[in-house]
GUVEX-63383 format. One record per residue: residue number from 1; residue in one letter; x, y, z of N, C-alpha, C in turn. Coordinates in steps of 0.1 Angstrom, whole numbers, plus 5000, padded with zeros to 4 digits. Example, Ala and Ser with C-alpha at 12.3 -4.5 7.8 and 13.67 -1.06 7.14 Angstrom:
// GUVEX-63383
(atom 1 "A" (5132 4943 5078) (5123 4955 5078) (5132 4967 5078))
(atom 2 "S" (5128 4978 5071) (5137 4989 5071) (5129 5000 5079))
END
This chain:
// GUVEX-63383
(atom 1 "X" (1207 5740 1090) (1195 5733 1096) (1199 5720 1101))
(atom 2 "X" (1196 5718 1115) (1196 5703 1124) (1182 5698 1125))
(atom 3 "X" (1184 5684 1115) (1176 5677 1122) (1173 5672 1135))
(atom 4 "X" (1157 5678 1139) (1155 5675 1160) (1160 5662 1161))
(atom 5 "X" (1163 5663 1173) (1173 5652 1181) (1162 5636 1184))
(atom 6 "X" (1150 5643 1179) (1140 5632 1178) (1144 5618 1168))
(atom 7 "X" (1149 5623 1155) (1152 5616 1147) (1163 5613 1143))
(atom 8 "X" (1170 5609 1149) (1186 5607 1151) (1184 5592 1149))
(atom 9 "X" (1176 5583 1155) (1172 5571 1149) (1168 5569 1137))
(atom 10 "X" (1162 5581 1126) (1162 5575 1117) (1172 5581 1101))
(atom 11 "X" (1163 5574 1093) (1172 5577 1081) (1170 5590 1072))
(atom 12 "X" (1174 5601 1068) (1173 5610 1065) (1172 5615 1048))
(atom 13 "X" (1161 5620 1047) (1162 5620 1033) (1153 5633 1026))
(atom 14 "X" (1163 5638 1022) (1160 5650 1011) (1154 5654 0996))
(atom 15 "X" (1141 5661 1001) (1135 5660 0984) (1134 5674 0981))
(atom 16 "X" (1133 5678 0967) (1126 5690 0964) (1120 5691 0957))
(atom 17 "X" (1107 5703 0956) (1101 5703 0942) (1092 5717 0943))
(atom 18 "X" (1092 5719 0931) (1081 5730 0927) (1068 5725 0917))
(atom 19 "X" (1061 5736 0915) (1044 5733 0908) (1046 5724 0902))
(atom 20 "X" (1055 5720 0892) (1055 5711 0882) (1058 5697 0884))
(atom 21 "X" (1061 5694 0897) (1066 5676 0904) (1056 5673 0917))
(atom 22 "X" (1049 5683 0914) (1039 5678 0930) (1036 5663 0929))
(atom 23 "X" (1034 5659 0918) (1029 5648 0915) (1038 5634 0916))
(atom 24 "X" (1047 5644 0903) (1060 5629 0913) (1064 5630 0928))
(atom 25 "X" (1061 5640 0929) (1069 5644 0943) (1057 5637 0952))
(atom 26 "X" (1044 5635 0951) (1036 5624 0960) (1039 5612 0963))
(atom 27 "X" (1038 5610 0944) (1045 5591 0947) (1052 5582 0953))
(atom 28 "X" (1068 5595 0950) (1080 5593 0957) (1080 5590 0970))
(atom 29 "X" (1076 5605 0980) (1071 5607 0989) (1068 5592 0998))
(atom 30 "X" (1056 5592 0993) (1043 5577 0996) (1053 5565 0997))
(atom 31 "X" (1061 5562 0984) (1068 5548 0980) (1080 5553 0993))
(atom 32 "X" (1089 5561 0994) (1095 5565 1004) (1094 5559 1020))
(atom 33 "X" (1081 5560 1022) (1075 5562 1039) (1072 5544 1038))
(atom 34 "X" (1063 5534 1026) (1056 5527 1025) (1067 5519 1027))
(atom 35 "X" (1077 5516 1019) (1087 5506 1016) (1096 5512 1027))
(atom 36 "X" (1102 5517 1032) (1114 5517 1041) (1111 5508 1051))
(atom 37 "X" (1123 5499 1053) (1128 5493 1066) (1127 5501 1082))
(atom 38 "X" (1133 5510 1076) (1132 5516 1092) (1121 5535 1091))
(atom 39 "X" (1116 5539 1097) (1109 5550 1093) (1118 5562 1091))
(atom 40 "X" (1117 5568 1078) (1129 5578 1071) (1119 5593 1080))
(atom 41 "X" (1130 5603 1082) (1125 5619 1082) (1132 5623 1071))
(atom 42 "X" (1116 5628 1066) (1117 5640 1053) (1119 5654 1053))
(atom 43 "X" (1133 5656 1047) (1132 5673 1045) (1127 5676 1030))
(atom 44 "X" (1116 5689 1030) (1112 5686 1020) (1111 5699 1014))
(atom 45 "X" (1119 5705 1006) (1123 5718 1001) (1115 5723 0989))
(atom 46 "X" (1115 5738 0988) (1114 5745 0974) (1119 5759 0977))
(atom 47 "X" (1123 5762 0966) (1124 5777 0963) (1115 5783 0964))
(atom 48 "X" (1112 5797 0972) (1102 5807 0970) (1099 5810 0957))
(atom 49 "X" (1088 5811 0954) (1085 5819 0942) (1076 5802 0929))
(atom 50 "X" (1086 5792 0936) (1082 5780 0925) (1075 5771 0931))
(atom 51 "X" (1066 5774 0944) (1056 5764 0950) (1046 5773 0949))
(atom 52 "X" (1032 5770 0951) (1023 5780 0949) (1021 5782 0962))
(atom 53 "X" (1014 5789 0973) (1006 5791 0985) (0999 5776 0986))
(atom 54 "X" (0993 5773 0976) (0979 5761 0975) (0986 5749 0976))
(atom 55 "X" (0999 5748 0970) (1002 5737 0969) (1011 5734 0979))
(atom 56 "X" (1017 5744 0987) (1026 5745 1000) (1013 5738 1008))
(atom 57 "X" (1003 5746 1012) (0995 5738 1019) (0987 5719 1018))
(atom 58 "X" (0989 5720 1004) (0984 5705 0998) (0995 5700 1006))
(atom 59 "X" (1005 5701 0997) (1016 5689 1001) (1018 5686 1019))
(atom 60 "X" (1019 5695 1025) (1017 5699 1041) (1008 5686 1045))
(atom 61 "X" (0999 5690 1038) (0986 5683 1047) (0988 5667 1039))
(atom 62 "X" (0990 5661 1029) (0994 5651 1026) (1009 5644 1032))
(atom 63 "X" (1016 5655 1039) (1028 5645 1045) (1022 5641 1058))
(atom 64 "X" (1011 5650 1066) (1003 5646 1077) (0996 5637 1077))
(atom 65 "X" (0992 5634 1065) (0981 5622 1061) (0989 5607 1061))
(atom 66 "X" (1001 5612 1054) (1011 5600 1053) (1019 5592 1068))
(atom 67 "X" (1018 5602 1079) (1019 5600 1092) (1038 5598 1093))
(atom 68 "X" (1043 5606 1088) (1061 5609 1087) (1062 5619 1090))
(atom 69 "X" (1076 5617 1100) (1084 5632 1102) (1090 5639 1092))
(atom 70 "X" (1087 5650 1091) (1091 5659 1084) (1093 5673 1084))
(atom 71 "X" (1099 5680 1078) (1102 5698 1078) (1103 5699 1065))
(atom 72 "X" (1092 5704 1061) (1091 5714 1047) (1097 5731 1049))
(atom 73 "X" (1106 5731 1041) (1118 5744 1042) (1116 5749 1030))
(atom 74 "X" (1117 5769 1029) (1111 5772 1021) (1128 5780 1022))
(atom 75 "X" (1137 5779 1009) (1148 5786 1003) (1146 5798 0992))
(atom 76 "X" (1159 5810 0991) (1158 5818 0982) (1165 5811 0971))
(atom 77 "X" (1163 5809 0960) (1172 5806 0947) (1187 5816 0949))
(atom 78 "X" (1197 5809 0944) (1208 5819 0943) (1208 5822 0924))
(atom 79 "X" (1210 5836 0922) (1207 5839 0906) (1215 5837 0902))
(atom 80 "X" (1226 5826 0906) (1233 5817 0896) (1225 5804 0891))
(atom 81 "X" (1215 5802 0900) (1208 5786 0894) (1199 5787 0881))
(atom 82 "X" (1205 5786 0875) (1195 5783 0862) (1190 5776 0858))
(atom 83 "X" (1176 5778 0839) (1167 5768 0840) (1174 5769 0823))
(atom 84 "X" (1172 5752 0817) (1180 5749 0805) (1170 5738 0799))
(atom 85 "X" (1168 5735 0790) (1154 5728 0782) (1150 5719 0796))
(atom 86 "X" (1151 5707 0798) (1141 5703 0808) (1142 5703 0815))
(atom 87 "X" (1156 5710 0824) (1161 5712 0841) (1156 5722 0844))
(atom 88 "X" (1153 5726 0857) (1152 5736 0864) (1159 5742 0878))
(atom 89 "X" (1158 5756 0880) (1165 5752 0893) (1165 5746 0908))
(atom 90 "X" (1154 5744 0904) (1151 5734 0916) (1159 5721 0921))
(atom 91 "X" (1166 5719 0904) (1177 5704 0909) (1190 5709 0915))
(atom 92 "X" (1190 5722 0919) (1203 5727 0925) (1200 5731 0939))
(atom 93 "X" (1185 5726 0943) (1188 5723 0958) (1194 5713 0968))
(atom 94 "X" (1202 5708 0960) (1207 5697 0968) (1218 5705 0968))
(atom 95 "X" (1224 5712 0965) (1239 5716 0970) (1233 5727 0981))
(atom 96 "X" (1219 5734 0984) (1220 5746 0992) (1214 5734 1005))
(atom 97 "X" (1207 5723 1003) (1200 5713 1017) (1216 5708 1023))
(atom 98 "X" (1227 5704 1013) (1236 5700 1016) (1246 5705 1024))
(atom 99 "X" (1246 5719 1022) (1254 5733 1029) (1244 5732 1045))
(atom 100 "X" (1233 5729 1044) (1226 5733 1054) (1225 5719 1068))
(atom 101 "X" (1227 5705 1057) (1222 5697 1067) (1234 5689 1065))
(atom 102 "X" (1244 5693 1076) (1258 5688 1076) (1259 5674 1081))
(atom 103 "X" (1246 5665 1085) (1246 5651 1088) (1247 5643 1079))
(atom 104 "X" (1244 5634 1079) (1246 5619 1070) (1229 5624 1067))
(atom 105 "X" (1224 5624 1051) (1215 5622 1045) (1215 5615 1031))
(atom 106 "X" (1209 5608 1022) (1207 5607 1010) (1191 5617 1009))
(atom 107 "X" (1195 5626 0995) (1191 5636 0978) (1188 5619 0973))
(atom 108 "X" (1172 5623 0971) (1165 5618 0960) (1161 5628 0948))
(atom 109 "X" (1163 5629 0933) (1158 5637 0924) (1146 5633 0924))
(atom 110 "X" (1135 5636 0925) (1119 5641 0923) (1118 5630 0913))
(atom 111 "X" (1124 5630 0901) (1120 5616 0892) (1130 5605 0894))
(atom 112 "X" (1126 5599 0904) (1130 5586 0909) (1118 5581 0914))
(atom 113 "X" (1121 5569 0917) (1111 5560 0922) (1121 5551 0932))
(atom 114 "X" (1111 5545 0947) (1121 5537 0952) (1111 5524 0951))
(atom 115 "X" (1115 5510 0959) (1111 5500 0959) (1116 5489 0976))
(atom 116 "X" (1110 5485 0977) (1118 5478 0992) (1132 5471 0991))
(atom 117 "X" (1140 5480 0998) (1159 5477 1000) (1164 5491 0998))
(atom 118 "X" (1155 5499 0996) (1167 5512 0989) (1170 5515 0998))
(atom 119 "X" (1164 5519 1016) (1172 5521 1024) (1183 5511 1025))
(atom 120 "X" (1188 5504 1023) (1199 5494 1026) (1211 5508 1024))
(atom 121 "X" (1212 5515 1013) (1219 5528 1010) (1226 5533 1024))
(atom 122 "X" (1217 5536 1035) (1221 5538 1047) (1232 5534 1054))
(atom 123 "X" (1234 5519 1052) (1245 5514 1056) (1260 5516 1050))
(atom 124 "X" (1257 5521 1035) (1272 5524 1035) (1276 5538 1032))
(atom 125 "X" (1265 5546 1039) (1267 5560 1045) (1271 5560 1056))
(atom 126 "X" (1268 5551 1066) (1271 5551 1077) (1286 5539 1077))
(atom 127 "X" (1290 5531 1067) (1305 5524 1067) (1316 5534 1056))
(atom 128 "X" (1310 5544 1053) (1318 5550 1043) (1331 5557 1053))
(atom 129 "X" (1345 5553 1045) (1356 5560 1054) (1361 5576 1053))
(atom 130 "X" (1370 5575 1060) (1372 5592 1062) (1376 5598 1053))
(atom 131 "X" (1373 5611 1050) (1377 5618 1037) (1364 5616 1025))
(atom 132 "X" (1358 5606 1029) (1342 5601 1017) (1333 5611 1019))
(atom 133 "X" (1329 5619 1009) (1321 5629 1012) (1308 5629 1011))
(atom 134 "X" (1308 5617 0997) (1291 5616 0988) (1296 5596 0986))
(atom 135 "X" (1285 5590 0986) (1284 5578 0984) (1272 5578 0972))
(atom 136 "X" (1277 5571 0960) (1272 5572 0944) (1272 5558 0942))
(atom 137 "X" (1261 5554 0929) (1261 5542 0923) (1270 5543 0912))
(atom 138 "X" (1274 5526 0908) (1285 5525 0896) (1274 5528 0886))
(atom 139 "X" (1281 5532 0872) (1267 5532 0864) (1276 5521 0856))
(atom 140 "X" (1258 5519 0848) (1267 5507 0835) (1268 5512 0821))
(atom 141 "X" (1284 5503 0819) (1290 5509 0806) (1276 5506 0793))
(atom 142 "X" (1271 5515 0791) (1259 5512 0774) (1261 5527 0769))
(atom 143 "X" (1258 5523 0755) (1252 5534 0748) (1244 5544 0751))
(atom 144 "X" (1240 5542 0761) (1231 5551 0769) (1231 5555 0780))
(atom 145 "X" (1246 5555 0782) (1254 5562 0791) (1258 5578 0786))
(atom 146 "X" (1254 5586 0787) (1261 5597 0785) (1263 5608 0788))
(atom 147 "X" (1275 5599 0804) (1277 5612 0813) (1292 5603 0815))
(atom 148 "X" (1301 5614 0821) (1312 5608 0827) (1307 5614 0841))
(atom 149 "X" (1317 5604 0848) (1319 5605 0864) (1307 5596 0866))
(atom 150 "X" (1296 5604 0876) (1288 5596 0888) (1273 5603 0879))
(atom 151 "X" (1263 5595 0879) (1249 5609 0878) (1245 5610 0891))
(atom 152 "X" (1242 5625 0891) (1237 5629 0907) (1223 5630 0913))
(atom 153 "X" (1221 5622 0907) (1205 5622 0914) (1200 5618 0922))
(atom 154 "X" (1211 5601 0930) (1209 5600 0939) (1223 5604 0941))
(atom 155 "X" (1226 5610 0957) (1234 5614 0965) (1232 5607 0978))
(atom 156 "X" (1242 5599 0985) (1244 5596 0998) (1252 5605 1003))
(atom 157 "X" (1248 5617 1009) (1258 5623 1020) (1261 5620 1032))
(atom 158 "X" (1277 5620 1036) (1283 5615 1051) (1281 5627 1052))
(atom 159 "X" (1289 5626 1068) (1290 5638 1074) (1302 5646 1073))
(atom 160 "X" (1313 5638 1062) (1320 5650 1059) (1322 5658 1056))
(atom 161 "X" (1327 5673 1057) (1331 5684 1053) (1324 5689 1036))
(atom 162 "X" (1317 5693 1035) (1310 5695 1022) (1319 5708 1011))
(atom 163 "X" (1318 5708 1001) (1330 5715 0992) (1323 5726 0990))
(atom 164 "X" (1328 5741 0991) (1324 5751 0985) (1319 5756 0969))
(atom 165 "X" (1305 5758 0961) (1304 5755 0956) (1303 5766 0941))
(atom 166 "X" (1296 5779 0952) (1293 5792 0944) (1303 5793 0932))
(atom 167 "X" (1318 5795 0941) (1324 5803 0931) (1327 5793 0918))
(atom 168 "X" (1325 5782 0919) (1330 5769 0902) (1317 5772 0897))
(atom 169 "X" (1307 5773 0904) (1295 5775 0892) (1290 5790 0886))
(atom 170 "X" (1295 5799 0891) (1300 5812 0889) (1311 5814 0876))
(atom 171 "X" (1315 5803 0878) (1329 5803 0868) (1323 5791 0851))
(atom 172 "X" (1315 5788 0853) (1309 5779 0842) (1302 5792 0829))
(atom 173 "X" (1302 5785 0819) (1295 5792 0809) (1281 5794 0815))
(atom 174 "X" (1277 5805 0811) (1261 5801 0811) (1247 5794 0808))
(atom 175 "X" (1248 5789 0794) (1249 5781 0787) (1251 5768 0784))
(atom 176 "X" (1255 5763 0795) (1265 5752 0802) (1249 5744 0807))
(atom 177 "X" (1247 5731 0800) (1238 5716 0806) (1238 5714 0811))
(atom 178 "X" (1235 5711 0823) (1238 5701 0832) (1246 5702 0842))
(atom 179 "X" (1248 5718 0848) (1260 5723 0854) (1261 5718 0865))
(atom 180 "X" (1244 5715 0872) (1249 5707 0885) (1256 5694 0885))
(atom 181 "X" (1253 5688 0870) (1259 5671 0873) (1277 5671 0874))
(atom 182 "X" (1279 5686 0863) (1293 5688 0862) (1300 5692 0873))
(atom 183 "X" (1293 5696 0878) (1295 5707 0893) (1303 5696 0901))
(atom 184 "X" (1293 5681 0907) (1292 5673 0916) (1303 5666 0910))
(atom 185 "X" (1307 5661 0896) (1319 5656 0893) (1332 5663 0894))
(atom 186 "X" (1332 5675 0895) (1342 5682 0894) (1351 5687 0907))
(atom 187 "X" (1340 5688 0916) (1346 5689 0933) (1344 5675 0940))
(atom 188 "X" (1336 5665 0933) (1340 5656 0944) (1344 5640 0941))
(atom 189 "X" (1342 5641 0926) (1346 5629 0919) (1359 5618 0929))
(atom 190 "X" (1371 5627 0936) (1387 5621 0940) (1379 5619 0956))
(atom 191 "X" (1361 5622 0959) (1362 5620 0977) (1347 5609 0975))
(atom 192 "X" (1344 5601 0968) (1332 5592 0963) (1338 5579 0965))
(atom 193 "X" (1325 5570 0973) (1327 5553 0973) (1315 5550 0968))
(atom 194 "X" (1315 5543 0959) (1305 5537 0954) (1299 5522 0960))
(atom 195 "X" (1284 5527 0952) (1273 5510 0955) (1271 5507 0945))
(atom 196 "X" (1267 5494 0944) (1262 5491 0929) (1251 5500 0924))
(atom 197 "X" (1246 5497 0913) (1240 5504 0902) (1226 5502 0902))
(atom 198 "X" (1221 5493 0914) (1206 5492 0920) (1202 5504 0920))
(atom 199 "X" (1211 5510 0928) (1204 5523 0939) (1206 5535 0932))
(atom 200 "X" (1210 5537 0916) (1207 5547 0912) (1204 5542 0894))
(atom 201 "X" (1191 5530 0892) (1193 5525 0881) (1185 5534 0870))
(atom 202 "X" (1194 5539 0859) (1185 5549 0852) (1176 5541 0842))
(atom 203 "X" (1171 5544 0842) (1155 5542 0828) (1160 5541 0815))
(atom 204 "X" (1169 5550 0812) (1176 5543 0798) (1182 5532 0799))
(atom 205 "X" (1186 5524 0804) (1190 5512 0807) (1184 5500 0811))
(atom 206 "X" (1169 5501 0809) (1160 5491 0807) (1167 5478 0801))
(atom 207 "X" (1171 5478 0789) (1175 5466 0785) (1187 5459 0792))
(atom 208 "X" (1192 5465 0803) (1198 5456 0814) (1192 5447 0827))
(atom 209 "X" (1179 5453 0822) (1175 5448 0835) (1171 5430 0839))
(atom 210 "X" (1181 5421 0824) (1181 5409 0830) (1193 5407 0841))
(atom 211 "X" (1201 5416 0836) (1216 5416 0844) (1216 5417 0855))
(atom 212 "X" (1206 5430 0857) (1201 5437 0872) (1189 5437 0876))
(atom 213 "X" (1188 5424 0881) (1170 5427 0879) (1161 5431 0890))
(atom 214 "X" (1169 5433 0901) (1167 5445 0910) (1167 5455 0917))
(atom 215 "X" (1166 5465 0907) (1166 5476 0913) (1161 5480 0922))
(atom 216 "X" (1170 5489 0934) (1164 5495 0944) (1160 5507 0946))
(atom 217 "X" (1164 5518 0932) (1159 5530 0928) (1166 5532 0911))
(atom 218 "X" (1148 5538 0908) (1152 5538 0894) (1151 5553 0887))
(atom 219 "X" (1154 5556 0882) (1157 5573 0881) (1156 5577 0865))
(atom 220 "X" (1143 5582 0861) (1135 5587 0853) (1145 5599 0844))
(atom 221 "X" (1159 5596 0845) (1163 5611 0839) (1159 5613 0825))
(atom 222 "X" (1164 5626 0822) (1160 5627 0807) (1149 5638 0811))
(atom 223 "X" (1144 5644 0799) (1131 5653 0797) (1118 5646 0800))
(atom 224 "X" (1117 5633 0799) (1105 5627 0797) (1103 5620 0811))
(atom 225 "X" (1091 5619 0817) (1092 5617 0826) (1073 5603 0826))
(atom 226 "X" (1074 5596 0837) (1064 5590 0831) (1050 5592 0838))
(atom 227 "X" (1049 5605 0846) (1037 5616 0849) (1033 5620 0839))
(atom 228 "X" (1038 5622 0827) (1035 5626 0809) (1030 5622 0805))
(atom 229 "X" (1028 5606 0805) (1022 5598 0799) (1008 5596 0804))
(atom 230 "X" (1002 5597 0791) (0988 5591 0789) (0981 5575 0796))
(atom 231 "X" (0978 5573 0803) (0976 5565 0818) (0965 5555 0806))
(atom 232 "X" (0964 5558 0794) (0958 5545 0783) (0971 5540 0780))
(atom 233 "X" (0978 5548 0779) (0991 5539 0772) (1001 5531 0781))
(atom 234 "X" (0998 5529 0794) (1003 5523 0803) (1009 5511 0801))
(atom 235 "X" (1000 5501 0796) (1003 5489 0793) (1015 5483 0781))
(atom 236 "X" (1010 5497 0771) (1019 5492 0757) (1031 5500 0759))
(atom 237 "X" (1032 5510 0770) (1050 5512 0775) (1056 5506 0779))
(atom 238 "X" (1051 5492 0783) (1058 5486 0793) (1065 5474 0778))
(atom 239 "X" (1060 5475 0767) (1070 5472 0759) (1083 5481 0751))
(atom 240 "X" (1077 5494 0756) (1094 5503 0753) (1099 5503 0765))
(atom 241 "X" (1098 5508 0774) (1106 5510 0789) (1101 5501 0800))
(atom 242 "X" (1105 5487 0799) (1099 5483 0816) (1103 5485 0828))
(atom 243 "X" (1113 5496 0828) (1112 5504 0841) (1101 5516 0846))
(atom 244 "X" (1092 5516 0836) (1086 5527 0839) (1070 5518 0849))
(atom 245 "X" (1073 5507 0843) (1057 5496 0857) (1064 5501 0869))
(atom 246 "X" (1072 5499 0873) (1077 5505 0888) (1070 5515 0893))
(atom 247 "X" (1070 5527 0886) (1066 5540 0889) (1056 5538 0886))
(atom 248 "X" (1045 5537 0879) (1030 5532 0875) (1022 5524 0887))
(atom 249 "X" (1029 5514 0892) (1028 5504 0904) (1028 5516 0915))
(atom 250 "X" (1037 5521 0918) (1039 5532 0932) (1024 5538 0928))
(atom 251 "X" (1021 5546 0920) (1010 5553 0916) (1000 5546 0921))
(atom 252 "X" (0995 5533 0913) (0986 5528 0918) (0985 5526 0933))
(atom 253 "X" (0995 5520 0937) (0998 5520 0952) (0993 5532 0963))
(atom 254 "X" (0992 5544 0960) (0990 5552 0963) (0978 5558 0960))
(atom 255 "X" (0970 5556 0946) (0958 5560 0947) (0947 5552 0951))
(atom 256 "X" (0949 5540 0953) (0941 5528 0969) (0943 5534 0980))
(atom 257 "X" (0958 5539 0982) (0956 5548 0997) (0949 5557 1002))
(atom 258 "X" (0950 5565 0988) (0938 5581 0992) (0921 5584 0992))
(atom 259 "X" (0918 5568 0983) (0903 5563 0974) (0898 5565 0988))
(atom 260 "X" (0886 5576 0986) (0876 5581 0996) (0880 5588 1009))
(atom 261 "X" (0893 5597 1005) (0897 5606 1017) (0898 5621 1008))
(atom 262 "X" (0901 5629 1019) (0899 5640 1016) (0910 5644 1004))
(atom 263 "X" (0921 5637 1006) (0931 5641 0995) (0926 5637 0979))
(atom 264 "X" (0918 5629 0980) (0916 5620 0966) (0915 5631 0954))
(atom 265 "X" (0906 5642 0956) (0903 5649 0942) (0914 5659 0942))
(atom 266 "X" (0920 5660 0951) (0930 5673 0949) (0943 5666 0940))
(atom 267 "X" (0946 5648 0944) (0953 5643 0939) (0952 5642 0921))
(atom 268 "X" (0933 5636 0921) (0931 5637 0905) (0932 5649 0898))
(atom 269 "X" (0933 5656 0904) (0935 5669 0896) (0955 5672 0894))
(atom 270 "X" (0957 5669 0906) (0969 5667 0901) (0976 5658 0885))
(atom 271 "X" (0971 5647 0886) (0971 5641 0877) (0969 5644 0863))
(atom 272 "X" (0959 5649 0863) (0957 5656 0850) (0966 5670 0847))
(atom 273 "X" (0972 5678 0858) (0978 5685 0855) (0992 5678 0853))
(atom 274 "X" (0996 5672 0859) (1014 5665 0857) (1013 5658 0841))
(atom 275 "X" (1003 5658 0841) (1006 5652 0818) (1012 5664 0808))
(atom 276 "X" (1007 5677 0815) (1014 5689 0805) (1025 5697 0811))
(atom 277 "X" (1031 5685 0819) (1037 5698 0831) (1052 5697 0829))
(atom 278 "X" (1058 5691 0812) (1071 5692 0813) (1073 5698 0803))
(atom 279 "X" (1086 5706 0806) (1088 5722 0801) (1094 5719 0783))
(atom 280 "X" (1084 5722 0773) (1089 5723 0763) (1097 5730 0754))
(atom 281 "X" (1107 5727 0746) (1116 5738 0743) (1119 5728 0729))
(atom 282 "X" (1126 5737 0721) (1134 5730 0706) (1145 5732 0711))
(atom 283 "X" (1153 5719 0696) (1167 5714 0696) (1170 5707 0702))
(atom 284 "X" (1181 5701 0707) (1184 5685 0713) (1179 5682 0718))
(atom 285 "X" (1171 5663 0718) (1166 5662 0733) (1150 5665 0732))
(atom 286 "X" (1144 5677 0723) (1134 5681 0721) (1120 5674 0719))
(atom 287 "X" (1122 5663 0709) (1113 5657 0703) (1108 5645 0714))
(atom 288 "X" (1112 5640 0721) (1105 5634 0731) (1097 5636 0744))
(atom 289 "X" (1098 5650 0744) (1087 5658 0750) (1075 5660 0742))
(atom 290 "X" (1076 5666 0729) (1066 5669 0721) (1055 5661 0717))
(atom 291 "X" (1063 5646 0716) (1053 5635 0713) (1044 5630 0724))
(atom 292 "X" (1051 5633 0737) (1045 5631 0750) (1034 5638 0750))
(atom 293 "X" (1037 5652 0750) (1026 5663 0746) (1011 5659 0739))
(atom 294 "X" (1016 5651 0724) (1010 5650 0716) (0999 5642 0720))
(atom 295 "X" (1004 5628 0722) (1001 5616 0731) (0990 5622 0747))
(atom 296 "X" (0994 5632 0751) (0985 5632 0766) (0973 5643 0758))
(atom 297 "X" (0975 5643 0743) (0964 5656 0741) (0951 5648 0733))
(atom 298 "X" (0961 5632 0725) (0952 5625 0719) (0945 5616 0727))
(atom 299 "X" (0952 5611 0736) (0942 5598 0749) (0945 5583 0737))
(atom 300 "X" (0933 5580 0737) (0933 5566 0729) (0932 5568 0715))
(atom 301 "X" (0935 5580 0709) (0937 5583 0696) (0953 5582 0693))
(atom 302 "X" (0960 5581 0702) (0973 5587 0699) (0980 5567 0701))
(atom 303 "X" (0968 5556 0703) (0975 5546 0707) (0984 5540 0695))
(atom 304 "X" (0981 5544 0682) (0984 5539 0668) (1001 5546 0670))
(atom 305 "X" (1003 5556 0675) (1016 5562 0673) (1023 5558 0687))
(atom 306 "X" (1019 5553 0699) (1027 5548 0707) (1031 5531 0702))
(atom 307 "X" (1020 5524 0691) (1024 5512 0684) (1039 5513 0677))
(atom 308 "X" (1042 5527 0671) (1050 5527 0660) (1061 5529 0667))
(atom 309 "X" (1060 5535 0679) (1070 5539 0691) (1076 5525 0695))
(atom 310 "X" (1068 5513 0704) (1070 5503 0704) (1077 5496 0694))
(atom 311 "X" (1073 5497 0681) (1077 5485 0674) (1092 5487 0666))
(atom 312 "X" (1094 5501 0668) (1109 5509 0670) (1118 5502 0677))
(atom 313 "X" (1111 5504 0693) (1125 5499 0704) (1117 5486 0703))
(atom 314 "X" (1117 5480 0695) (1121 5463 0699) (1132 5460 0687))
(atom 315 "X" (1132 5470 0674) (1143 5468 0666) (1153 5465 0668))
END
């Protein structure tokens, strides 16, 4: 797939999502079009089978509202992509948009948030040298790092030659976490230039953020996401995670935009659905979904146990 020769001026950027991220996938969206320097075209993907009819049309008519170019593309899953406690396969459309849109684009993951400068990214997609396939952030050395190589959630793709990818993830256990992030380290780790760690700053790493105190995209990984949360407990998260005001901020930002248009109640309803909409499962990793759960089922009853949460991470 070529982007029309209409938008060759601008900056290119790839999302995806199914039922369960409509919601982030607004925000993003919104903060996307709002904040960029120059006006981005959106490609904006899902798998058949994981968008509903209703919500193919929602989202449709909200990128019209938002007044951006765009092409919403509807893909077959390949029955190698699999779903693993809180991934789905949906995060392995970046390698089939990738195969498809052989230009210079940056892959945003659905739980990101951006802020004004992220397009800056642009520029060293466009100075990246030859043989550079993907342009990645450094990450920082903490405890709460626990990935080698690059995390792939943001991707700057050049226009170089993109790596074949079926047959190495064919070849993985099944069973196998995270296979896309292994995947992206394993074929392209030796063809990557890096940016700083603005433009892909993860949410576990809050407590860096005197070091870096501006982020240009901040990336919600993990099971927990902050569409989960209980919109009473807003205020008292921002003493466990103050990366998560960012995305709270876009939110609001965006529900002034819609207040007394046609989108408004389809959005509130979204809302209320994106609090139960992350995939529960036991064993690692587990228990921070559940208390989310717990939390979006108690409202202002559950504020006593987001205290005890708080007074934890300030230990």
């Amino acid at each position: 797939m070529t982007p029309p020769q209409s938008t060759a001026s601008k900056n290119i950027v790839a999302l995806a999502l199914d039922d369960r991220m409509v919601l982030g996938f607004l925000v993003l969206a919104h903060a996307t079009v709002r904040t960029a320097a120059t006006p981005p075209f959106l490609i904006v993907a899902y798998f058949e089978g994981e968008l509903s009819s209703k919500n193919q049309v929602f989202v449709d008519r909200f990128l019209q509202w938002l007044g951006v170019d765009y092409r919403l593309v509807a893909y077959v899953a390949d029955p190698l992509f699999s779903e693993r406690r809180h991934l789905t396969k949906t995060t392995f459309s970046k390698f089939v948009i990738a195969d498809e849109v052989t230009t210079a684009h940056l892959w945003l993951d659905i739980d990101t948030i951006v802020v004004a400068g992220w397009d800056d990214i642009f520029q060293a997609l466009r100075d990246a040298p030859p043989g550079v396939s993907l342009v990645v952030a450094e990450k920082i050395v903490s405890p709460h790092t626990k990935f080698e190589g690059f995390n792939a959630g943001v991707l700057g793709w050049t226009g170089y030659a993109r790596k074949p990818w079926k047959e190495a993830l064919a070849a993985l256990p099944p069973k196998r976490f995270s296979s896309e992030q292994y995947l992206f380290n394993t074929l392209y780790l030796d063809t990557v230039s890096r940016v700083g760690c603005e433009y892909n700053f993860l949410s576990s790493w809050h407590e860096h953020l005197r070091e870096h105190s501006s982020p240009r995209i901040v990336h919600f990984s993990g099971p927990v996401k902050p569409w989960h949360l209980h919109r009473v407990h807003v205020d008292a998260w921002e003493g466990i995670n103050s990366t998560w005001k960012l995305w709270f901020h876009a939110e609001a930002v965006l529900l002034d935009e819609v207040a007394g248009t046609p989108l408004e109640k389809t959005l509130s309803k979204e809302r209320r659905r994106a609090l139960f909409s992350g995939r529960l499962h036991v064993g690692k990793g587990a228990g921070a979904s559940w208390i989310m759960r717990v939390l979006a089922l108690l409202g202002n009853l559950g504020s006593p146990l987001v205290g005890m949460i708080r007074a934890r991470a300030k230990r």
